[in-house]
TORTORLO-215633 format. One record per residue (C-alpha): chain; x, y, z. Coordinates in nm, 3 decimals, padded with zeros to 5 digits, m for minus. Each point is the difference from the previous one (the first is absolute). Example, Ala and Ser with C-alpha at 12.3 -4.5 7.8 and 13.67 -1.06 7.14 Angstrom:
BEGIN
(node "A" (01.230 m00.450 00.780))
(node "A" (00.137 00.344 m00.066))
REM end
This chain:
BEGIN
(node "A" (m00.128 m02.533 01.840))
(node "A" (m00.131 00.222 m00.254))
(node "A" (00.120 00.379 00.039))
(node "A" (m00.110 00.195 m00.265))
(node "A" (m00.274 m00.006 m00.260))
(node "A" (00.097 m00.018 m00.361))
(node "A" (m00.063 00.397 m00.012))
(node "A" (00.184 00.041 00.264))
(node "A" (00.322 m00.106 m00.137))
(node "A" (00.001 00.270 m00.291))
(node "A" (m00.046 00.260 00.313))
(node "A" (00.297 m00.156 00.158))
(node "A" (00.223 m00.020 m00.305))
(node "A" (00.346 00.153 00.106))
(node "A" (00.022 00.307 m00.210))
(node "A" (00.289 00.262 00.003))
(node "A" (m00.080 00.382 00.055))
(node "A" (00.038 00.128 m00.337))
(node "A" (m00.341 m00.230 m00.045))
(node "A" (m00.155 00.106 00.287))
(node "A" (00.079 00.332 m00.169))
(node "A" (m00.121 m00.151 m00.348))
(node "A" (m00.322 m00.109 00.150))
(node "A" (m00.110 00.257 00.176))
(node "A" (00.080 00.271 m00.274))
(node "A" (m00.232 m00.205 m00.217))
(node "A" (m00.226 m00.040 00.299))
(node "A" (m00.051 00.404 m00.050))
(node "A" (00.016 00.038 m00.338))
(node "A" (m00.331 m00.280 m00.045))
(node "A" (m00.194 00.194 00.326))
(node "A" (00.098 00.363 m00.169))
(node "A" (m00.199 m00.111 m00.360))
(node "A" (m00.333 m00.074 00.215))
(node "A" (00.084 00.338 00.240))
(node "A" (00.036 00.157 m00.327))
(node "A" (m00.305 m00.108 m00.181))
(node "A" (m00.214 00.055 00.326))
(node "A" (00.150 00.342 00.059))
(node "A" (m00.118 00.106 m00.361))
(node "A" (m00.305 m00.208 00.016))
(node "A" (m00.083 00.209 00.340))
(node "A" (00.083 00.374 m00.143))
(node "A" (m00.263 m00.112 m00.291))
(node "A" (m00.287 m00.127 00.158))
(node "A" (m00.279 00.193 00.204))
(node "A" (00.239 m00.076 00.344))
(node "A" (00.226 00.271 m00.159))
(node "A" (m00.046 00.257 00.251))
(node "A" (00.022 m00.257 00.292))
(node "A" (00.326 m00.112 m00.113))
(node "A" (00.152 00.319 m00.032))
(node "A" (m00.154 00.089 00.328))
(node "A" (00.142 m00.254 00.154))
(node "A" (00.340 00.072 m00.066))
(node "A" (00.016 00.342 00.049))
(node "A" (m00.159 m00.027 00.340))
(node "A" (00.201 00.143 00.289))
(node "A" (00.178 m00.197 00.278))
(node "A" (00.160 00.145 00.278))
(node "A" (00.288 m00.075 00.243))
(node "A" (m00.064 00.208 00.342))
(node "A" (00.187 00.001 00.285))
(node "A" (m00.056 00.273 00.261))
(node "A" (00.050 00.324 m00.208))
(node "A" (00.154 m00.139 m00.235))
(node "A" (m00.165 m00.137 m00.368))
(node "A" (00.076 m00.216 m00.301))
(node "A" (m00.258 00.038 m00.263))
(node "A" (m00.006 m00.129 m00.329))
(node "A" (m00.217 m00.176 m00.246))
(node "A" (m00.018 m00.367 m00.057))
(node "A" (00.118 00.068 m00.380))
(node "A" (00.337 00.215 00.192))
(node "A" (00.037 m00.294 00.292))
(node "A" (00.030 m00.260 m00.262))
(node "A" (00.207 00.151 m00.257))
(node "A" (00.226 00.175 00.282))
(node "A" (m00.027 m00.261 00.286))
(node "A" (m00.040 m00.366 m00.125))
(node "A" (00.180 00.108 m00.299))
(node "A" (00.268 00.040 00.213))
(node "A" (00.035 m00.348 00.098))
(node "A" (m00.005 m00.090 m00.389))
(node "A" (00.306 00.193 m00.044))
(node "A" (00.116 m00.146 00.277))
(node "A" (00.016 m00.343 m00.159))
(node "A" (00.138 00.182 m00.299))
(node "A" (00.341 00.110 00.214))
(node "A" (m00.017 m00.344 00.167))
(node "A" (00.024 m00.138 m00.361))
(node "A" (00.266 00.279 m00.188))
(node "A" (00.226 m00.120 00.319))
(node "A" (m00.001 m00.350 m00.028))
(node "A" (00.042 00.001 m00.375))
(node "A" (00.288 00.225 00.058))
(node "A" (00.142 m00.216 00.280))
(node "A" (m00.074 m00.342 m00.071))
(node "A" (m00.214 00.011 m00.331))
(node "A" (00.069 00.083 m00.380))
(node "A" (00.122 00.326 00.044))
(node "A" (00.286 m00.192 00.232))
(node "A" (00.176 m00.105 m00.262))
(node "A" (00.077 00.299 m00.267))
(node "A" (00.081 m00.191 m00.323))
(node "A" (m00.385 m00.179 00.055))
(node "A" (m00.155 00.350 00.071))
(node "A" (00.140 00.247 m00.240))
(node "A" (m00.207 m00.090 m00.265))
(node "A" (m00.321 00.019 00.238))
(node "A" (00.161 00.334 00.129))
(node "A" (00.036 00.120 m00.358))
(node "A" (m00.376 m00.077 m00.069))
(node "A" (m00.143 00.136 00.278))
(node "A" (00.212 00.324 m00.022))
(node "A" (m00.153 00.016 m00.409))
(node "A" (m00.317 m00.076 00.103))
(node "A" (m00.035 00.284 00.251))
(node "A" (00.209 00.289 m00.247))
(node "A" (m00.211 m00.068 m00.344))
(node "A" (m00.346 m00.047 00.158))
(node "A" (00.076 00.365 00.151))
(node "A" (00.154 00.168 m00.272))
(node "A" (m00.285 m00.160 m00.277))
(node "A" (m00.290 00.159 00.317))
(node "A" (00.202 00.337 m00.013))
(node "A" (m00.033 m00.001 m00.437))
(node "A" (m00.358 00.020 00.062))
(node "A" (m00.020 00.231 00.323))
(node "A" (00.257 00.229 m00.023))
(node "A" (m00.068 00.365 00.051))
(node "A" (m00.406 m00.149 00.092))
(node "A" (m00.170 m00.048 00.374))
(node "A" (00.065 m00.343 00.004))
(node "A" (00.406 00.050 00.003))
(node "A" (00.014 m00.071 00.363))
(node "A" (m00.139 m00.398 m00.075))
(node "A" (00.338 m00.094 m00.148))
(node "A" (00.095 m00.238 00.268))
(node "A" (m00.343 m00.205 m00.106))
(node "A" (00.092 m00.228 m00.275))
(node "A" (00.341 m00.097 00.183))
(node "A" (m00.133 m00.239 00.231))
(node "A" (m00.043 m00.401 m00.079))
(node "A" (m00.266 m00.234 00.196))
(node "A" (00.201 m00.249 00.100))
(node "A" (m00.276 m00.189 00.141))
(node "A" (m00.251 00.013 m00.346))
(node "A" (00.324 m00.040 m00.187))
(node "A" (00.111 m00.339 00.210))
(node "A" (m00.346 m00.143 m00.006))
(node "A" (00.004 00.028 m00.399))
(node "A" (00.371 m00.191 m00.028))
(node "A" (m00.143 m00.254 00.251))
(node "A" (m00.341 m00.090 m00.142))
(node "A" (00.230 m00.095 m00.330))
(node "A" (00.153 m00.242 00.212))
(node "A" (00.253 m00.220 m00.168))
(node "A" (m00.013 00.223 m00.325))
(node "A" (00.267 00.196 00.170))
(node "A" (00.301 m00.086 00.159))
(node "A" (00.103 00.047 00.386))
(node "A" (00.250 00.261 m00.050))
(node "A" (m00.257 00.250 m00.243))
(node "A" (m00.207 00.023 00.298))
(node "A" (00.299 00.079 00.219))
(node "A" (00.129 00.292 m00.251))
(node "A" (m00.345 00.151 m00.001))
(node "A" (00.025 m00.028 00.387))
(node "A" (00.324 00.185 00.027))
(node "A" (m00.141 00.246 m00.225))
(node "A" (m00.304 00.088 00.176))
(node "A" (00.224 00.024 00.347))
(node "A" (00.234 00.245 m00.186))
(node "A" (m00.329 00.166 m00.117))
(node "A" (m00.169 00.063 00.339))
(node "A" (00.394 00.113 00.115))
(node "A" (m00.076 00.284 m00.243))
(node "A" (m00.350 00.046 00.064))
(node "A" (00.063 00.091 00.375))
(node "A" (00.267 00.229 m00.116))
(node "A" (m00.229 00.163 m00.226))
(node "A" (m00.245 00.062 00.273))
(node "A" (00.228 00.134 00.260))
(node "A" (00.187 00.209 m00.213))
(node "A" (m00.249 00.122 m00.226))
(node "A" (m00.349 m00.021 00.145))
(node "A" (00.048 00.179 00.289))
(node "A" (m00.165 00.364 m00.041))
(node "A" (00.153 00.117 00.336))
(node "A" (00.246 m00.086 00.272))
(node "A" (m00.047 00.081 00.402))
(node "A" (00.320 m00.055 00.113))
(node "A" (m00.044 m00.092 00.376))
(node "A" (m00.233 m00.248 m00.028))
(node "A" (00.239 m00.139 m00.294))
(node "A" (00.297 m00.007 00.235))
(node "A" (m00.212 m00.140 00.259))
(node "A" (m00.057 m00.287 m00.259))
(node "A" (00.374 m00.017 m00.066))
(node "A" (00.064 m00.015 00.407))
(node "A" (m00.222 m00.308 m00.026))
(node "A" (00.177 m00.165 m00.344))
(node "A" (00.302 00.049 00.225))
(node "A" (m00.174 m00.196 00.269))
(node "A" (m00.035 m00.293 m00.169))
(node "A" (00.301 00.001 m00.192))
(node "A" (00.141 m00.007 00.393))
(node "A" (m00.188 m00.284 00.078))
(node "A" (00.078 m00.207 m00.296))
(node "A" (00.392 00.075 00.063))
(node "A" (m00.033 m00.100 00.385))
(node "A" (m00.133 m00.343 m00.169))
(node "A" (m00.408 00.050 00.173))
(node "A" (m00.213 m00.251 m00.233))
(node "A" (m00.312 00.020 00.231))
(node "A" (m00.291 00.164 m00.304))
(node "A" (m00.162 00.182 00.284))
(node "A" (00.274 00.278 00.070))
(node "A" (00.005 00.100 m00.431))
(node "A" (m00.328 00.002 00.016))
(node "A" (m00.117 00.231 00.260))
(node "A" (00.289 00.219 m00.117))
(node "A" (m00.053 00.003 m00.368))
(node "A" (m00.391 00.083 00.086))
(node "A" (00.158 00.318 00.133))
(node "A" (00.178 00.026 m00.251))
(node "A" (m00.248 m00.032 m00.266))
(node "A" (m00.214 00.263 00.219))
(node "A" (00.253 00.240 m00.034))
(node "A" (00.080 m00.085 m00.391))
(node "A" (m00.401 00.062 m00.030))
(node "A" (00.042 00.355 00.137))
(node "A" (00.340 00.103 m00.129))
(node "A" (m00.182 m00.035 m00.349))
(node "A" (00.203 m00.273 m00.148))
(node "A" (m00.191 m00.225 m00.087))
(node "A" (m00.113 m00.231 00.281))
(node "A" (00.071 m00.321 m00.188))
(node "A" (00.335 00.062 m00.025))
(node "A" (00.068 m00.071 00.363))
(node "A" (m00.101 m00.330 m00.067))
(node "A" (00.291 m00.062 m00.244))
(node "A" (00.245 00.109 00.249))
(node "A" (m00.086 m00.194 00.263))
(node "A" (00.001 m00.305 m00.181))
(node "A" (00.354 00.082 m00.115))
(node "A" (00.086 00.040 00.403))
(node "A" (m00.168 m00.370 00.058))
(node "A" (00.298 m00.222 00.097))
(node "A" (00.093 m00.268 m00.281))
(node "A" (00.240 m00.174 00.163))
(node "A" (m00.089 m00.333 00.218))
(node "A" (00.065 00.051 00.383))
(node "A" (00.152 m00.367 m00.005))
(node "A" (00.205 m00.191 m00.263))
(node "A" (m00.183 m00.313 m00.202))
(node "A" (00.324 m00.228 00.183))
(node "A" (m00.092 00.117 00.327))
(node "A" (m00.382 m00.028 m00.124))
(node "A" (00.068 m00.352 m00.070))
(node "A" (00.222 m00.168 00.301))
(node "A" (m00.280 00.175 00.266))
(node "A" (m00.262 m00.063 m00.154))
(node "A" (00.089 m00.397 m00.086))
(node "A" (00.156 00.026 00.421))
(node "A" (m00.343 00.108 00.039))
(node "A" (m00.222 m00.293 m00.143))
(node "A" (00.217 m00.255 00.153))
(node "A" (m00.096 00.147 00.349))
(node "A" (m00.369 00.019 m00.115))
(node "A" (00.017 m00.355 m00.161))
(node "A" (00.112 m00.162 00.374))
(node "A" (m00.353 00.052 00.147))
(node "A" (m00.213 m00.260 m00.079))
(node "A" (m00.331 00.048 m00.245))
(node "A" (m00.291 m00.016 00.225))
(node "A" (m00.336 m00.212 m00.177))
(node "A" (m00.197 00.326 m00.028))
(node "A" (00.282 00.216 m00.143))
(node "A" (00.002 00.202 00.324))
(node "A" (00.403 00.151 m00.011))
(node "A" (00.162 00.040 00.343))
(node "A" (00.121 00.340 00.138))
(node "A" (00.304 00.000 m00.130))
(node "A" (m00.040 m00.102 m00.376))
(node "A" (m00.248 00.324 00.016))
(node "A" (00.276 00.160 00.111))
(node "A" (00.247 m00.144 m00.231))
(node "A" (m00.247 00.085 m00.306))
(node "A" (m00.009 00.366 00.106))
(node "A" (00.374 00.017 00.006))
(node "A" (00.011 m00.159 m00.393))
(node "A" (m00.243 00.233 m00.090))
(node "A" (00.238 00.320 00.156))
(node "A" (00.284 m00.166 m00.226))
(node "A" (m00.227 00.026 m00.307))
(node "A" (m00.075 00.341 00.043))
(node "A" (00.392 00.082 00.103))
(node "A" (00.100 m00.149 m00.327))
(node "A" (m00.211 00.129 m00.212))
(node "A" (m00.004 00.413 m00.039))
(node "A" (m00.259 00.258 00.120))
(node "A" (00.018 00.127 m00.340))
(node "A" (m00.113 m00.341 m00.201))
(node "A" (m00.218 m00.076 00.259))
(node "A" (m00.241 00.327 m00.087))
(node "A" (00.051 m00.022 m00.300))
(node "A" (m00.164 m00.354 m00.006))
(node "A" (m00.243 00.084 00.304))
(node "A" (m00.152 00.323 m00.184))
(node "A" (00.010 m00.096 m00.412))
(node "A" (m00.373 m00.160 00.083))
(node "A" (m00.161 00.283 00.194))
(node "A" (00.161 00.267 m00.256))
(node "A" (m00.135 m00.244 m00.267))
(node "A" (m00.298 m00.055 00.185))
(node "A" (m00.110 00.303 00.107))
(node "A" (00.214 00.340 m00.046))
(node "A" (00.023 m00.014 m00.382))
(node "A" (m00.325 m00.154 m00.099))
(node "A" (m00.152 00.272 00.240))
(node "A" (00.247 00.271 m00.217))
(node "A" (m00.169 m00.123 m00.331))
(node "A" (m00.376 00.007 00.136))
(node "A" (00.133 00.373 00.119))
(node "A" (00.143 00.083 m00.297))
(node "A" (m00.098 m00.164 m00.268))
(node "A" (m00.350 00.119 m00.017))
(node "A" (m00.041 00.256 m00.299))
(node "A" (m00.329 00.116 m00.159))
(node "A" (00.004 m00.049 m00.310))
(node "A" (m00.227 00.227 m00.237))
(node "A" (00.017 m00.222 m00.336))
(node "A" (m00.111 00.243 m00.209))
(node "A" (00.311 00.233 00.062))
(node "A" (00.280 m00.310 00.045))
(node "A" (00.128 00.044 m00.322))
(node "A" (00.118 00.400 00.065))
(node "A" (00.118 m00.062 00.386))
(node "A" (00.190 m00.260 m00.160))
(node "A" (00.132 00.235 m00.256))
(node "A" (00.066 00.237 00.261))
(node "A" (00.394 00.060 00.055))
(node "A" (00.017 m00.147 00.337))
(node "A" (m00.191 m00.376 m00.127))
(node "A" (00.202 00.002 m00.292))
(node "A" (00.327 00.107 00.134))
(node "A" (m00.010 m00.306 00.271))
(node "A" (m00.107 m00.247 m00.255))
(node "A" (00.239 00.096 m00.234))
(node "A" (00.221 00.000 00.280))
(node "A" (m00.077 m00.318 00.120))
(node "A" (m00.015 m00.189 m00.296))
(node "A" (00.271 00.127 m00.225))
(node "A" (00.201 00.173 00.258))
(node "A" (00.033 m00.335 00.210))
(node "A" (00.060 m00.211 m00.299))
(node "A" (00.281 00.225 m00.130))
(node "A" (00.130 00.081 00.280))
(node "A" (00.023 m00.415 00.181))
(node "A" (00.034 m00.210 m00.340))
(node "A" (00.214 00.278 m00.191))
(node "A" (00.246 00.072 00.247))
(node "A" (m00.032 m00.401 00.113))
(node "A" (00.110 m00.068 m00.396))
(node "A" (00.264 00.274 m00.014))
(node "A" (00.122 m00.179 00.350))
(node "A" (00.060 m00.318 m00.154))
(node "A" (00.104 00.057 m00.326))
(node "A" (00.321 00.238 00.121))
(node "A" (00.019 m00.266 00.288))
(node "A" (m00.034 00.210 00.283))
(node "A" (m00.280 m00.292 00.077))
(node "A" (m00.115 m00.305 m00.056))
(node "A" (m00.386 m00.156 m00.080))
(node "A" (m00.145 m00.173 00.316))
(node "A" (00.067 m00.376 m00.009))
(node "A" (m00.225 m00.226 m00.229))
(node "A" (m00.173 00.350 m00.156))
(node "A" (00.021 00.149 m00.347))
(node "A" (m00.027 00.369 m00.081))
(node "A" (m00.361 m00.060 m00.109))
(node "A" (m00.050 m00.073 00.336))
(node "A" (00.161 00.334 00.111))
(node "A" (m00.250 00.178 m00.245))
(node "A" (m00.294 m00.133 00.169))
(node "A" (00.096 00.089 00.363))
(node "A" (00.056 00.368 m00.101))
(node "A" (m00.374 00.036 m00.086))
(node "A" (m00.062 m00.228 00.325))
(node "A" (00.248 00.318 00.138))
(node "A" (m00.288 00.279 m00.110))
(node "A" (m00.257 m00.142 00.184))
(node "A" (00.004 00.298 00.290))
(node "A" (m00.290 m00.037 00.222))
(node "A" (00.062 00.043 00.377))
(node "A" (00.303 00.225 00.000))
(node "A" (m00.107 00.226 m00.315))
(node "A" (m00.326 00.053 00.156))
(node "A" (00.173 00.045 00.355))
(node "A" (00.232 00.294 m00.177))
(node "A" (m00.295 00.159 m00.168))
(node "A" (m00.149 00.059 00.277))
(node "A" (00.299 00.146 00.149))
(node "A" (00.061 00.222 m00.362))
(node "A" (m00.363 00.134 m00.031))
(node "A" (m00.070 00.022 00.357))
(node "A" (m00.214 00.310 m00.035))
(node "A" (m00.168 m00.121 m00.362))
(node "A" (m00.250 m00.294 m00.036))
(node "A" (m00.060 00.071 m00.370))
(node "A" (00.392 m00.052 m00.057))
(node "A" (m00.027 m00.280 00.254))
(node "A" (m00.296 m00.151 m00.196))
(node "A" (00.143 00.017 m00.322))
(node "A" (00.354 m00.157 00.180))
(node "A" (m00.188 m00.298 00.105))
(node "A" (m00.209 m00.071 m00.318))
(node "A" (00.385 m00.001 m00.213))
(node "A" (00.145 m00.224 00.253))
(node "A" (m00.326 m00.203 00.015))
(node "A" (m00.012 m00.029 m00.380))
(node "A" (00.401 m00.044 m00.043))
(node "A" (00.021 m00.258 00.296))
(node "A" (m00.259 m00.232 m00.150))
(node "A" (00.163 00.030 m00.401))
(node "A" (00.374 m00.072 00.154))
(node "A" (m00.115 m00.250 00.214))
(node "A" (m00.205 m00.224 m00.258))
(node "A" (00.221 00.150 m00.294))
(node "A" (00.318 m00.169 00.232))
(node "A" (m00.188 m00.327 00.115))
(node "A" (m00.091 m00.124 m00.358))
(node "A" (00.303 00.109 m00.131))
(node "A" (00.194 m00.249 00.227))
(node "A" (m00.253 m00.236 m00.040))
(node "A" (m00.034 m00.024 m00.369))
(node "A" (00.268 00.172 m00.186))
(node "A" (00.335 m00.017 00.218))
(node "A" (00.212 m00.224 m00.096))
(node "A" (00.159 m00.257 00.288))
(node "A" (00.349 m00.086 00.067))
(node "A" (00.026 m00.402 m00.172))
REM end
C-alpha cells in the first residue's frame, strides 16, 4: 500500500535540529524581504496614514480596576517580541550545552568574531556621534540578523561548505548573547525596584521548578507571563524576561534513550499481539498502548527542544514578519535622502555596519588563525571568512529593535536610524552574497 505521495517524502525526510533551525531561520529571513518591501511600499503610498494609524491604535487589558493599555506598535515590539527573544535564550543555551559553543576549541574563533563584530561597529558609530544627539544609538550597529544573514549563506547552496554556515551560526548566537546584554544594561532609562524583585521572585520560581525536575510547559509559562508583566513595569525591558525563562526551560530528558528504547520496543510487542482488524479499527488497548509510546517520546525528548521546534514557525510565521511590517515602514522624502543619509546617525550605523563588522569578524577571525589561537571552519578558506563579515553587517531586526529603545523620545533620530540600517543591511547583504558566490575561493 502506498503511504505517502512523492511530496510527501521530502516533508518526512528525517532532519536533525540544527536544520530545523537552518530552515526556519531562512524561512524568516525570505518572509522579512516581502514584510520589508510591503512595509515601505505601505508608508509611501496614499494608505500612509492608515498604516500608521493602525499601529499606533490603542489596545487595552482591563480587569476590574485595573488596566493594561498600550498600542499595537508597543504590544508587538514589547509582547510578541518577547517570545522572539525567547527562542533567542532557547537557542544561546543549547549552543552552549549541546551546540558549537560546547566544545571551546570549535567556538573560540566564532567567540572571537562575534566579540569584534560587536566592539568596532560601536566604536566606528561613536567616531561619528560623539559629543552629538545621536550618542545614545551606539548599541545600533552591534547587532547581526541572523535570520537575513542565514538565508543569504543558504540560497548559495553548495557554494559554501556545511561548517561556514555553522560559524556564522555561532556567531550570530554569541551576537544576540550581547545584544540582550546591551539592552538590559544599557537601555533601561529607569529602574522600579519592587516590581524588579517581584520579577526576580518569579526567575527564582522557575529556576525551582526546573531543579525539582517539573517538565510540564504549562507551569513556566503561566509563571514567566508574570514574570514578563512585572519585567514590563520594573522598566527593564520586557523582552528580556523572555531570555530568562528560556534559560530556566529544562534541557535535560526526563528518561534515558536505553530506557526510551527497551519500553518502548516492550511496548510494540504488546501492541503487535492484537490482531489487525479489515477496516483498520485498533482495539482498546493498542489505543492505549499508542498513548503510552507517545508519553515516552515526549519523556525523552526535553521541554526545552521541544519549544524550540514547536514555536520557530509561529515566530517565523507571525511575530517577526509582523515586527518588520511594524517597523520597517519609513517615509521616505527622496528629495532630502541624500542629507538624512549624511546625517551622523545614518552614516555612523552604516559605517558601523559595514566596516565596523568586517574589521571587527574577518580581522580579528585572521589575527585568530594566524597566531593559532583558532582555526578556519572545515572545507572554508579565508575568502570565505571575508564574505560572511559583510553577511555579519546586515542589522535589520535587532538594530532597528535597539533604535527604538536609544531614541525612544526622537522619531527624526529614529528615522534617520532606520534609513542607515535600511541602506547598510541591503549593501552588506548583496555586497556578502556575490562575494561568496563569485569571488571566494573554495577549499579543493
Amino acid at each position: 500500500m502506498k503511504l505517502y505521495a512523492p511530496w510527501e517524502k521530502a516533508f518526512r525526510r528525517i532532519a536533525t535540529p540544527f536544520e530545523h533551525f537552518i530552515h526556519a531561520q531562512t524561512t524568516t529571513g525570505l518572509i522579512l524581504v516581502f514584510m520589508t518591501i510591503l512595509a515601505l511600499t505601505l508608508a509611501n503610498s496614499p494608505f500612509a496614514e492608515s498604516y500608521l494609524h493602525f499601529f499606533h491604535m490603542n489596545i487595552d487589558l482591563n480587569i476590574g480596576s485595573w488596566a493594561l493599555s498600550h498600542s499595537l506598535h508597543h504590544w508587538i515590539n514589547d509582547g510578541l517580541m518577547a517570545v522572539f527573544f525567547f527562542i533567542i535564550g532557547l537557542e544561546i543555551k543549547r549552543e552552549i550545552t549541546a551546540g558549537e559553543l560546547s566544545n571551546l576549541k570549535v567556538a573560540i574563533l566564532p567567540i572571537i568574531a562575534a566579540i569584534g563584530g560587536m566592539i568596532f561597529p560601536a566604536m566606528i558609530y561613536l567616531y561619528f556621534n560623539a559629543n552629538e544627539v545621536g550618542a545614545n544609538g551606539w548599541g545600533i550597529p552591534m547587532a547581526t540578523d541572523i535570520a537575513f544573514a542565514i538565508t543569504a549563506l543558504v540560497l548559495l547552496g553548495k557554494r559554501v561548505p556545511t561548517a561556514l554556515v555553522t560559524f556564522l551560526v555561532a556567531l550570530a548566537i554569541v551576537d544576540d548573547l550581547g545584544a540582550v546584554l546591551v539592552i538590559a544594561l544599557f537601555y533601561t532609562e529607569t529602574i522600579n525596584m519592587i516590581p524588579l524583585g517581584l520579577a526576580a521572585a518569579m526567575l527564582f520560581v522557575m529556576i525551582s521548578l526546573n531543579r525539582f525536575g517539573i517538565h510540564a510547559i504549562l507551569p513556566y509559562f503561566i509563571v514567566g507571563l508574570f514574570m514578563w508583566f512585572f519585567m514590563l513595569e520594573s522598566g527593564v525591558h520586557a523582552t528580556i524576561a523572555g531570555v530568562l525563562a528560556a534559560l530556566t526551560i529544562p534541557s535535560k530528558p526526563k528518561r534515558t534513550p536505553e530506557s526510551f528504547s527497551k519500553d518502548t520496543m516492550n511496548l510494540i510487542k504488546e501492541y503487535e499481539k492484537y490482531p489487525i482488524e479489515e477496516n483498520y479499527i485498533m482495539h482498546e488497548n493498542q489505543k492505549a498502548l499508542l498513548i503510552n509510546i507517545k508519553d515516552r517520546i515526549d519523556q525523552v525528548g526535553t521541554p526545552a527542544s521541544r519549544l524550540e521546534h514547536n514555536l520557530h514557525l509561529p515566530v517565523a510565521l507571525i511575530i517577526i514578519p509582523l515586527f518588520a511590517l511594524a517597523n520597517a515602514g519609513i517615509a521616505i522624502d527622496f528629495s532630502s535622502i541624500g542629507s538624512t543619509i549624511l546625517e551622523p546617525v545614518s552614516l555612523g550605523i552604516i559605517a558601523g555596519l559595514i566596516f565596523g563588522k568586517v574589521i571587527g569578524i574577518f580581522g580579528l577571525s585572521w589575527l585568530a588563525i594566524k597566531l593559532n589561537i583558532a582555526q578556519l571552519p572545515k572545507d572554508s578558506t579565508i575568502s570565505q571568512i571575508f564574505g560572511v563579515s559583510f553577511l555579519g553587517g546586515i542589522g535589520f531586526t535587532m538594530s532597528i529593535f535597539v533604535a527604538d529603545l536609544a531614541f525612544i523620545n526622537s522619531p527624526e533620530l529614529i528615522l534617520q536610524a532606520k534609513v542607515g540600517i535600511l541602506c547598510a543591511s541591503l549593501f552588506a547583504g548583496l555586497f556578502g552574497f556575490f562575494w561568496l558566490k563569485y569571488i571566494a575561493k573554495k577549499t579543493t
